[in-house]
N, C-alpha and C positions, 0 to 999 in steps of 0.2 A: 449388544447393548451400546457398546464403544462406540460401533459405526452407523449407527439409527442416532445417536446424539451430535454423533461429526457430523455425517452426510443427509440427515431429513431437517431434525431441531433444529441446528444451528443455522443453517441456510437459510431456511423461510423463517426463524425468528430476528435474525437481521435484515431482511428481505422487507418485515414489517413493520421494526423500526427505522427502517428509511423513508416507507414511505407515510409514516403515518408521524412521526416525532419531528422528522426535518421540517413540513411546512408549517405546524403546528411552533415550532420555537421561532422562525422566519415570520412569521404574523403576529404574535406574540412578545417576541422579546429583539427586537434586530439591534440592540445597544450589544447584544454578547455575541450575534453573528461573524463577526469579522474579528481575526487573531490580531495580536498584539505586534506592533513592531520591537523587535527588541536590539535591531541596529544599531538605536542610540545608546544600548546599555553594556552589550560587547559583541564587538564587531570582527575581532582576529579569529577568535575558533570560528563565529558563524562562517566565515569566507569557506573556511577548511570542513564545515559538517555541508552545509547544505548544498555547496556544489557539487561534492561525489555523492552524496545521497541523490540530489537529481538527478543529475547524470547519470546514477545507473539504474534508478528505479524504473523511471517515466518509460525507455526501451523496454522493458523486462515486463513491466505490465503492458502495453501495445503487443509486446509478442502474446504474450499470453488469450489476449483479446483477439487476438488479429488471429489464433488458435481457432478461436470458437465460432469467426466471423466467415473466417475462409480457411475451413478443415482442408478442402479437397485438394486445391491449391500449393498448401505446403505441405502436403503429402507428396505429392511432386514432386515438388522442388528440395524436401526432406532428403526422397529416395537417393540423392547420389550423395556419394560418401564423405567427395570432400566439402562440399557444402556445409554438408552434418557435421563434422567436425569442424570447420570454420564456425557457427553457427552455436553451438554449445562452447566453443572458447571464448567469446566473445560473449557470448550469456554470464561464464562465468568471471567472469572479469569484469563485465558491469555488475555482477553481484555484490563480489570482493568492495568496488566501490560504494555501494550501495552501504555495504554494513560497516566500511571505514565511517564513511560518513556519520552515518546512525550511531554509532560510537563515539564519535566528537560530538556528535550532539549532547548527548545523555550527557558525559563529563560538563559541557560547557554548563547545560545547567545546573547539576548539583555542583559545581566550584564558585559560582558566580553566585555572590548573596544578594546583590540587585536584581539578578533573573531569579533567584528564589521568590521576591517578595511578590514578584504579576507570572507565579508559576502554582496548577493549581493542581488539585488530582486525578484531574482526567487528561491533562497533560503530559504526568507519568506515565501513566497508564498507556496511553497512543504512542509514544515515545518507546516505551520497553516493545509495547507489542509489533512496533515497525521495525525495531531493531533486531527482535527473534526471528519474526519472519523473515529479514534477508539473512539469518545466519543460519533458520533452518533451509532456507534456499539455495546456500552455498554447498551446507553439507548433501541435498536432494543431486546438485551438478558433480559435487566430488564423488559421489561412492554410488550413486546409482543412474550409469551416466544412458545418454542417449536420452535425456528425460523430453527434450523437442519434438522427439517421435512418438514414444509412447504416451506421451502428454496427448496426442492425436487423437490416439486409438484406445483411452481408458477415460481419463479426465473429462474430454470434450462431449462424447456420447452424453457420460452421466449429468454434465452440465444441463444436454438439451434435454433430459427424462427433468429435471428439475423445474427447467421452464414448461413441460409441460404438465407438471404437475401429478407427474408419475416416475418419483425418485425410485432409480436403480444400481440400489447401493451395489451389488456383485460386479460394476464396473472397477469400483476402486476399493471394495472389501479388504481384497487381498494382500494389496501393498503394505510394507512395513509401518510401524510406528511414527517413525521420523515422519513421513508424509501425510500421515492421520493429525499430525500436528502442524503440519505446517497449513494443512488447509482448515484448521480448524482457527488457527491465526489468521488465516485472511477473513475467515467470515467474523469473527470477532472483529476483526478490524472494523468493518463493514457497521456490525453493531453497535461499536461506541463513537462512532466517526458522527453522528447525528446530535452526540451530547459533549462533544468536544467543541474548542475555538477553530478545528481545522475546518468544520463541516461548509465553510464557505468554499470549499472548492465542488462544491454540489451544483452553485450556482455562478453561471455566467454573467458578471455586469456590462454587457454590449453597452449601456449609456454611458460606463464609462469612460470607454474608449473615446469619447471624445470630449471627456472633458480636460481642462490645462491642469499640468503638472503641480503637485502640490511645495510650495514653497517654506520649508522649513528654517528658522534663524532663532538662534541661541540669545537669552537673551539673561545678561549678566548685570549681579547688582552694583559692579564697581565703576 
């Protein structure tokens, strides 16, 4: 029951609120598309949350992808040892950063009562759930290590049974709990990400690369 709700429901029900809710609120409403800056409102933790949060996400999902894109490839390049352990140290220390960060975050908003007032419930909600997901990430690198490999040869099959529309849960049945949650947090993710301020990262604006820099100035009543 567990693994029919992780690995079929959850997948293709975020699957179809992406594609069916994101262009639908993109035509619809594009005043709520794009997040909030909150630069002007506190700017020392953000320095401290969303640099190590990028910094360690962005690599961590590419590997991930770059998993699914070119299995044979890093099976290869997997096979020699010290690579593998290069390779997972360094995964897991972009984790570490990854959920530093995501931890400055979470604080920055709940201490900040100006970020409370343009902070809303789906904002928590994406915010916790990015946060678990690199901390179940971390504990996936500490206690069940080698996870770059077997990630190959469990995870990536059952990915491709999903695209093709014949999910084969006995890829990743087996695994412990911790990992039944942690991929249950990335599809979640996935499914709230289209009703969140973040979903602008769905869409690329190319025109905007060329338009001038926007000029901001304070403007005081004394």
């Amino acid at each position: 029951m567990l693994n029919n709700l992780v690995f079929v429901v959850l997948p293709y029900a975020a699957l179809a609120l992406i594609i069916f809710v994101t262009p639908y609120r993109f035509l619809s409403n594009r005043l709520t598309w794009s997040a909030y800056s909150t630069q002007f409102l506190e700017r020392k933790a953000l320095y401290w949350g969303i640099n190590p949060w990028h910094y360690g996400i962005i690599p961590i999902l590419a590997a991930h992808l770059l998993g699914i894109v070119a299995p044979g490839p890093l099976k290869a390049l997997l096979g020699n040892q010290q690579v593998l352990v290069a390779v997972e140290s360094i995964g897991l220390a972009l984790g570490l950063c990854a959920l530093f960060g995501g931890l400055v975050l979470l604080l920055r908003r709940s201490n900040s009562p100006m970020l409370n007032r343009v902070t809303v419930g789906g904002d928590w909600v994406l915010l916790f759930l990015l946060t678990a997901q690199a901390a179940t990430g971390v504990y996936v690198a500490v206690f069940m290590r080698w996870g770059s490999q077997w990630y190959l040869h469990t995870a990536v099959p059952y990915f491709y049974s999903l695209l093709g529309f014949s999910p084969q849960v006995e890829y990743v049945a087996d695994f412990p709990l911790i990992f039944k949650l942690h991929a249950a947090g990335a599809f979640l993710i996935v499914a709230v990400l289209p009703f969140t301020k973040l979903v602008h990262l769905l869409f690329f604006p190319m025109a905007f690369l060329k338009d001038p820099p926007i000029l901001y100035k304070w403007r005081s009543r004394s």
